[in-house]
C-alpha positions in Angstrom: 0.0 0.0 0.0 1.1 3.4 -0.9 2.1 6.3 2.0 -0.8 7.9 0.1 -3.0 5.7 1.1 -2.3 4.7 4.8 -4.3 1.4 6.2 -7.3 1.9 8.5 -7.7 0.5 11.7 -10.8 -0.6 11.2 -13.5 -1.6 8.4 -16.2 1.1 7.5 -18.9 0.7 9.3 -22.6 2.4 10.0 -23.6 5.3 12.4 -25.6 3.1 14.6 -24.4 2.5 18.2 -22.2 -0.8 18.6 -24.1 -1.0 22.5 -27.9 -0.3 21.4 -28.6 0.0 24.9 -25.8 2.5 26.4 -27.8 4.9 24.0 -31.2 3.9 25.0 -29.9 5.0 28.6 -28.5 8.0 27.4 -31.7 8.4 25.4 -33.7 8.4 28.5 -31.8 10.9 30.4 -32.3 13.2 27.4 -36.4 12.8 27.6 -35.8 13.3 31.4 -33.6 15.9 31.6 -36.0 17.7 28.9 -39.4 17.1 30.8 -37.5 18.5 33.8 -36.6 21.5 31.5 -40.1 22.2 30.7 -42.2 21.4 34.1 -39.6 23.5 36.0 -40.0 26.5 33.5 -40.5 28.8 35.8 -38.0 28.3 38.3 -35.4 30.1 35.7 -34.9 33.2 34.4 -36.9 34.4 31.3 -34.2 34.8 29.3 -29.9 34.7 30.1 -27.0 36.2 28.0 -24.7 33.5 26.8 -21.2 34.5 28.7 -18.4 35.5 26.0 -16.4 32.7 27.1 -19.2 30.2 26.2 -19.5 32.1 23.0 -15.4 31.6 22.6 -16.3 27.6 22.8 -18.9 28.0 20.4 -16.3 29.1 17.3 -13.9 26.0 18.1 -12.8 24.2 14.5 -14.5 21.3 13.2 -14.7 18.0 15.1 -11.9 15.6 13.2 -12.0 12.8 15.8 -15.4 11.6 17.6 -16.4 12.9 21.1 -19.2 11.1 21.7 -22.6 11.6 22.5 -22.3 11.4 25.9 -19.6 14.9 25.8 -21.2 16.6 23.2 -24.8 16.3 25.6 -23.3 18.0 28.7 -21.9 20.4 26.1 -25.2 21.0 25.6 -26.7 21.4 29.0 -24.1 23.7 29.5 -24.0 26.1 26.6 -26.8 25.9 24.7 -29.6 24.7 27.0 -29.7 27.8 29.6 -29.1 30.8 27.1 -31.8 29.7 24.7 -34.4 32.6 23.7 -36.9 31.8 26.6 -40.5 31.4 24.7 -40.9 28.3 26.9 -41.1 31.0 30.1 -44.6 32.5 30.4 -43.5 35.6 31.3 -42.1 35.6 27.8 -44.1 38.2 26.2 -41.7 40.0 23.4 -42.5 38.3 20.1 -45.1 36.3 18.7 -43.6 32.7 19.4 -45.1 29.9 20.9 -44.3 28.3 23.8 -44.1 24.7 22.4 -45.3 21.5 24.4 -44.4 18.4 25.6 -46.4 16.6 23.1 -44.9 18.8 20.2 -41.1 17.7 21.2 -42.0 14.2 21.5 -43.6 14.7 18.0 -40.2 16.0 16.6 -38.6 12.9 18.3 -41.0 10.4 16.4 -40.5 12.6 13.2 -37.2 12.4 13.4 -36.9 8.6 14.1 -38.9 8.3 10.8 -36.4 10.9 9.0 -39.1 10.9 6.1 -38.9 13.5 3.1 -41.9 14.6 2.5 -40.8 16.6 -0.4 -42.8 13.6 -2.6 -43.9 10.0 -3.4 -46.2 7.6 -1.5 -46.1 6.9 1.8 -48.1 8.1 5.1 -46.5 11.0 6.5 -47.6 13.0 3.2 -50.8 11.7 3.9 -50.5 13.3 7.1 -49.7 16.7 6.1 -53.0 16.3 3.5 -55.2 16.1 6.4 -53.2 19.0 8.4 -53.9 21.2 5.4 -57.5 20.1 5.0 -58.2 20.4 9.0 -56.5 24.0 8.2 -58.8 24.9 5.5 -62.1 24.0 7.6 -60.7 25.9 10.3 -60.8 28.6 8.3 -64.0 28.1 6.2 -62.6 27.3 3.1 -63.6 24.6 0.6 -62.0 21.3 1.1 -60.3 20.8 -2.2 -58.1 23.7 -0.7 -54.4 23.0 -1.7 -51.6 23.9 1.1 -48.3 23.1 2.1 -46.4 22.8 5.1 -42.9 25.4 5.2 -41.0 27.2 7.5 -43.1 29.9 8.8 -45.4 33.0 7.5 -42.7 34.4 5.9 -42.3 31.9 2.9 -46.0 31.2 3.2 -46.6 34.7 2.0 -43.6 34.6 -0.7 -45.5 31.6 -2.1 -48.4 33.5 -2.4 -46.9 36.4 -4.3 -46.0 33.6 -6.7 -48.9 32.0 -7.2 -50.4 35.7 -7.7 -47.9 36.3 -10.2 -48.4 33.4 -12.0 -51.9 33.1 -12.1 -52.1 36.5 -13.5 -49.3 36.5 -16.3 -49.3 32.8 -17.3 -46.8 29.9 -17.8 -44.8 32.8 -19.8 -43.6 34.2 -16.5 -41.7 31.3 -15.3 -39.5 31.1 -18.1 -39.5 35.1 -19.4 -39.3 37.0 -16.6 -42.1 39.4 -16.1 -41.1 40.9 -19.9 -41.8 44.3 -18.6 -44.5 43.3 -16.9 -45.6 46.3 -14.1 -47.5 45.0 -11.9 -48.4 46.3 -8.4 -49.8 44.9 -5.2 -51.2 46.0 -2.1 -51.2 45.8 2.0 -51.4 48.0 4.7 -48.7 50.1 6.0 -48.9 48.1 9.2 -48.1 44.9 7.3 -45.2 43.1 8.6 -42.1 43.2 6.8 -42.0 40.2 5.2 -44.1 41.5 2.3 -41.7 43.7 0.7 -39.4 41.0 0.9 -41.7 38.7 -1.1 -41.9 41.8 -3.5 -38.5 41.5 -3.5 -38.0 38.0 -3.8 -40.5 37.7 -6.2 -38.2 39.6 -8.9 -41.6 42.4 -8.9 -39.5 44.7 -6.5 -40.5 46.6 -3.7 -41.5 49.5 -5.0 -43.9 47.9 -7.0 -45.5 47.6 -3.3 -48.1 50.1 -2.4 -48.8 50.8 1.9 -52.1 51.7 2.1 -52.8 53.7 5.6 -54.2 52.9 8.5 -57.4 53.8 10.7 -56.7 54.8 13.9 -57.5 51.5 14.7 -54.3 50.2 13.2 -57.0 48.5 9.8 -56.4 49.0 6.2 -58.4 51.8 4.6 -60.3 50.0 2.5 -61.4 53.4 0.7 -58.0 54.6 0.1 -56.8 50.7 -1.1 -59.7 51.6 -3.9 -58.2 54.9 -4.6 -54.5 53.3 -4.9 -56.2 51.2 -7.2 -57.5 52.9 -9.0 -54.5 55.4 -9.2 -52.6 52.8 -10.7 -54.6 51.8 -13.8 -55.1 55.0 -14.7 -51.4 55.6 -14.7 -51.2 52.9 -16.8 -50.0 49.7 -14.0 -51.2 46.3 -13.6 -52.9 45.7 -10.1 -52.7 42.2 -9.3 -52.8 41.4 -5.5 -53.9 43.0 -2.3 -52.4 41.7 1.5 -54.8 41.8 4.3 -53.4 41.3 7.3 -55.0 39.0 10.3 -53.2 40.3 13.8 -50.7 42.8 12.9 -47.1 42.3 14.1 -47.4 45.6 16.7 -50.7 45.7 17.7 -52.3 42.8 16.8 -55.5 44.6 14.4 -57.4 42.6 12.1 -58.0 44.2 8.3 -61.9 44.1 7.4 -61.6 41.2 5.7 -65.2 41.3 4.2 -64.6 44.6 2.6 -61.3 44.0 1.4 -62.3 40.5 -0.5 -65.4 42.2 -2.0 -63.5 44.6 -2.9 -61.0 42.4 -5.1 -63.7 40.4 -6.6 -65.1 43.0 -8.3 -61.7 44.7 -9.2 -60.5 41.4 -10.0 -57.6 41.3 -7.8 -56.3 38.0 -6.0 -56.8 38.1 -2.1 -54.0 37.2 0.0 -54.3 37.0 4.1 -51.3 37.4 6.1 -53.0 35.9 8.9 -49.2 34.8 10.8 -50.8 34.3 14.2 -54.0 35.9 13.7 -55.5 33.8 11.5 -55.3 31.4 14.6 -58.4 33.3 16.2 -61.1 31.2 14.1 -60.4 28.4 16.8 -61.9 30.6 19.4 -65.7 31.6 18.8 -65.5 34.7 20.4 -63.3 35.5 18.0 -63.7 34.2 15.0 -66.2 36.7 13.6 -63.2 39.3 13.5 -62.0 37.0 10.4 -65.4 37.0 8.6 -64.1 37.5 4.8 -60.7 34.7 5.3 -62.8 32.1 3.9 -63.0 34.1 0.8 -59.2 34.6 -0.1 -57.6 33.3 -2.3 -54.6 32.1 -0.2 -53.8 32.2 3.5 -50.4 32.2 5.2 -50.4 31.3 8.9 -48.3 29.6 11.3 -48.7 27.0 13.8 -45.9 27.8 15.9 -47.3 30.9 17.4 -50.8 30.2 19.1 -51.4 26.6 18.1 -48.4 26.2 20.1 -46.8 23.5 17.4 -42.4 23.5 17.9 -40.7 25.9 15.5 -40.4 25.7 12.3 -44.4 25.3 11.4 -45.8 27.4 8.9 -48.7 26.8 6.0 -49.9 28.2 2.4 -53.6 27.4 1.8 -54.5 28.3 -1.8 -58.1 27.9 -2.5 -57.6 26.4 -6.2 -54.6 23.5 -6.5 -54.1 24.1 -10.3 -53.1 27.6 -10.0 -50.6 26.3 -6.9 -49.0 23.7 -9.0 -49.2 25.7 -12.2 -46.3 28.5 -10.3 -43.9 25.3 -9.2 -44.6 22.3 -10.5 -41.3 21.5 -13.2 -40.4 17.6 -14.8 -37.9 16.3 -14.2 -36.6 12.8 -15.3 -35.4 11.2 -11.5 -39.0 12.5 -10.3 -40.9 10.4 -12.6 -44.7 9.4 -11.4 -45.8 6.4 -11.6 -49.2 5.0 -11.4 -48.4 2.4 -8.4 -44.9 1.8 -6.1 -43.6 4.2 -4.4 -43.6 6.4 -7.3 -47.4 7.0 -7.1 -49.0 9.4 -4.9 -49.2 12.5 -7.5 -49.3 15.5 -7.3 -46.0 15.5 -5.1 -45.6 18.5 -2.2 -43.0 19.7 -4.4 -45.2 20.5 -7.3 -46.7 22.6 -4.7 -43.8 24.3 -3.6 -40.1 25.1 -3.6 -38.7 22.7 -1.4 -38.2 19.5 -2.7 -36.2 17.9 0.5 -38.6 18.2 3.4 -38.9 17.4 6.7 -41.6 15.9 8.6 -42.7 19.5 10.1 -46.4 18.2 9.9 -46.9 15.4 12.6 -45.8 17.9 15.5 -49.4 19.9 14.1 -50.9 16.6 13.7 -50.2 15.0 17.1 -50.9 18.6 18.8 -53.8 18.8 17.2 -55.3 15.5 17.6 -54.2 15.2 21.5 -55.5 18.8 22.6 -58.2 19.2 20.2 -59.3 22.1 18.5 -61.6 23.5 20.7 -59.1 23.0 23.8 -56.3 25.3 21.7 -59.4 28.0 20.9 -59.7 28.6 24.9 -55.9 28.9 25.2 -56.1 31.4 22.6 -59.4 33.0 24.2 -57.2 33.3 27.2 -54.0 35.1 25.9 -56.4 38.0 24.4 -58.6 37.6 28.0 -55.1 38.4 29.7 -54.1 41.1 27.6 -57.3 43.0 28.6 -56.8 42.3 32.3 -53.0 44.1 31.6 -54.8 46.8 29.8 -56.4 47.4 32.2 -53.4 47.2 34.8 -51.8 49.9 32.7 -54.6 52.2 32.4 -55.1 52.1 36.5 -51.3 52.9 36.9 -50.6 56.7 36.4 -46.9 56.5 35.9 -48.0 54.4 32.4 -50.0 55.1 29.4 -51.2 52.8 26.7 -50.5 53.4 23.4 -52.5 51.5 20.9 -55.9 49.6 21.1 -56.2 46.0 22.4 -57.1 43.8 19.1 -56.5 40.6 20.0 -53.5 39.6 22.7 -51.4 42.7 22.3 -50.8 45.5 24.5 -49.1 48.3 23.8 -47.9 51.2 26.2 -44.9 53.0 28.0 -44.0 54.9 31.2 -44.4 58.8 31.2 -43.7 59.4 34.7 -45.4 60.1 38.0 -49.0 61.9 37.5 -48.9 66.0 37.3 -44.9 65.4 37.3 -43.2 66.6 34.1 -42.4 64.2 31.5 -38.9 62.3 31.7 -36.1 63.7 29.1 -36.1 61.1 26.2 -39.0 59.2 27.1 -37.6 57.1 24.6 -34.6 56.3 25.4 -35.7 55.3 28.8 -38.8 52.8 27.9 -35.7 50.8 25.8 -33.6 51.3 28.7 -36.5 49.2 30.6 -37.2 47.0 28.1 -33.8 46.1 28.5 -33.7 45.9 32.3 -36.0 43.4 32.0 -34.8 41.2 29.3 -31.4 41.6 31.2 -32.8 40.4 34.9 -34.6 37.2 33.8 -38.1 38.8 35.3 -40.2 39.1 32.1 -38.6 39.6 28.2 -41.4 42.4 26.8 -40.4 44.1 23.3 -40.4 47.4 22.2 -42.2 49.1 18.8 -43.1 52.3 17.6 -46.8 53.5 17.7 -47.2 57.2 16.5 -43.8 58.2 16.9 -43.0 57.2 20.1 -41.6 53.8 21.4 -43.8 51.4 23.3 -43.3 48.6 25.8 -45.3 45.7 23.5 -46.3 42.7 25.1 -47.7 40.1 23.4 -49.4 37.3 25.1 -49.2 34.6 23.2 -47.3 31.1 25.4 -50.3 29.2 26.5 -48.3 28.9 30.9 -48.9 32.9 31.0 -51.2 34.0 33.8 -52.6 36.6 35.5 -49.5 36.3 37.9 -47.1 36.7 35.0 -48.7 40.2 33.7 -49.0 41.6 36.9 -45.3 40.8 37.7 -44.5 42.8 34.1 -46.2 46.2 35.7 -44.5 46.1 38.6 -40.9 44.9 37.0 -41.7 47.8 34.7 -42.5 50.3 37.2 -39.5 48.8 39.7 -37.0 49.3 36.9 -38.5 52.9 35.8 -38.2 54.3 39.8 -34.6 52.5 39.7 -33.4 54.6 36.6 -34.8 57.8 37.8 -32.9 57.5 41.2 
């Protein structure tokens, strides 16, 4: 044998353990260790900084030589595990995330086990994500031939449903031409989340092909000045070709009159698009589900399960009402995908004719277990309760004179900031010193708020969305905010 070419020590061999049950053990401890993490939630902080020398261990080189499982776990438990974001914690309350379940991380255990890709062919776990979709699509009213697909989150939901838009509009033309000079314009409130431009963007239609409509005081879509835009823009000569409604804006959680707004693009002709990211979520509760009247009308839908239905990250879903117009924007031959009528082969139309992914995980049995264990009804009250709490702290604001509230309580948002003691004059850069509490918060593990900016001026926004909250958890935010507010001010 050449020096090239030195001898091994041993044959090649597979990943699996030599001693099956030294990892089952090990295995065990995990689960343990990780149903102790959750029950125990609220012994912890909300949130820690990872120390700089953890963060140092974190850039080492690649692994050459094998650790083990057993080292690279309590490498784990003590970098990664304690200076995680902190959406488990109900006093979590800075960003739309759920706080995941059990049941959801033993569902990304068994998915894993499986380690199917679901990006086509026949077997079960697409069948799986068919019935997610079409649970999805009665949630929301709409017909049950609804297509759909399973991604990351809202964000690519919605980019899929500029696509679709696109293509439905312009034709098979536009997936191999470009848009040809195409100018085309689309619509959505100036609340929208950002995401939206970047579909624009992504989309190759460009963000200034965008128009933000403005707001009510209410934080909805003017519907009368979306017809004006429209109308601006065919007179001038554009395309309009899609209008955004958004369900449960990302700062203060308003819902566009979806009624109006789909009425309105029927009769323009326009294709409907709901950015309905957690909001969407509300048809589970009956309370609230008459602020959605109109969803069942659009077109397409982009919402995520990850936020109130509580599913582990990353779950997000497309509904588009027709399945031709879906496949007609992705679906592409290609000779190693070839369909067959029976085998493993069969199952057509494939989630990647739906789709840009074509390897995909198994993202839809955490939904489908959560789902099927909790019920629907049982997630509507958890839901019911996050917007029930975020009354109760509106109402804790408005009775505490040293804070003021900002913005309207939609849904499970509330949005306000300290001014100061009654009939004292205002603090110097109010400002400055709600982020400077915002901060204090994050920083001493009591509650991990965010901060926006409602007319001009930056707001304390807490959004209740982790189904452990309580009434404890929002009264311990007043007084952390007050506490830390007195302590700045001497």
């Amino acid at each position: 044998m050449s020096a090239e070419q030195p001898p091994t020590d041993t044959p090649p061999r597979s990943l699996d353990p030599e001693d099956w049950s030294e990892l089952r053990a090990l295995g065990h401890r995990m689960l343990d260790d990780m149903v102790d993490h959750l029950e125990g939630v609220r012994d912890r902080p909300v949130w820690q900084k990872l120390p700089t020398a953890f963060a140092e261990e974190l850039k080492t080189p690649l692994p050459r030589a094998p650790e083990g499982l057993d080292a690279a776990y309590r490498d784990f438990q003590r970098l990664v595990q304690p200076y995680a974001t902190g959406n488990v914690h109900p006093r979590f309350m800075g960003w739309v995330h759920g706080g995941g379940t059990a049941v959801g991380m033993l569902a990304e255990m068994l998915a894993a086990g499986l380690n199917a890709n679901l990006g086509g062919r026949d077997h079960a776990p697409i069948e799986v994500e068919r019935q997610v979709v079409r649970w999805s699509a009665e949630m929301l009213g709409m017909p049950a031939t609804t297509s759909g697909l399973l991604v990351t989150g809202t964000s690519i939901a919605n980019l899929i449903g500029v696509l679709v838009a696109r293509r439905a509009l312009l034709g098979e033309a536009v997936r191999s031409r470009g848009l040809a000079g195409a100018r085309l314009t689309a619509y959505s409130s100036a609340a929208a989340h950002g995401c939206i431009p970047r579909a624009m963007d992504m989309s190759g239609l460009g963000t200034e092909a965008l128009r933000l409509v403005p707001c009510h005081a209410d934080h909805r879509m003017d519907v009368a000045a979306l017809a004006a835009a429209i109308a601006r823009d065919r007179a001038a000569g554009e395309t309009p070709f899609l209008v955004v409604a958004t369900a449960g804006t990302v700062d203060t959680g308003a819902i566009d009159d979806l009624r109006a707004i789909a009425d309105l693009c029927r009769d323009q002709g326009l294709w409907f698009h709901v950015d309905g990211a957690f909001g969407a979520l509300a048809a589970l509760a009956p309370a609230l589900k008459p602020l959605l009247a109109g969803i069942e009308d659009a077109d397409s839908v982009a919402f995520d399960f990850h936020k109130w239905a509580q599913a582990p990250y990353d779950a997000g879903i497309i509904l588009v009402r027709d399945q031709a117009a879906q496949m007609a924007a992705f679906a592409a031959p290609a000779a190693y995908l070839r369909r067959e009528a029976r085998g493993l082969a069969g199952g057509s139309p494939w989630p990647c004719d739906l789709g840009p992914d074509l390897s995909r995980g198994f993202r839809a049995l955490k939904v489908w277990l959560t789902l099927k264990t909790y019920g629907a009804d049982r997630l509507g009250q958890v839901i019911q309760r996050t917007c029930d709490l975020a009354q109760a702290l509106a109402v804790l604001v408005d009775a505490a004179p040293e804070l003021e509230r900002l913005a309207p309580v939609a849904l499970n948002i509330v949005c306000f900031r300290y001014r100061g003691p009654a009939g004292g004059a205002l603090p110097n850069d109010l400002d400055r010193l709600n982020a400077d509490i915002v901060a204090d918060l994050q920083e001493s593990g009591i509650a991990a708020p965010s901060t926006t900016m409602i007319g001009g001026q930056l707001a304390i926004r807490a959004a209740l969305v982790n189904h452990r909250t309580g009434p404890g958890d929002i009264e311990a935010l007043v007084e952390g905010v007050l506490a830390c507010a007195r302590a700045r001010r001497g």
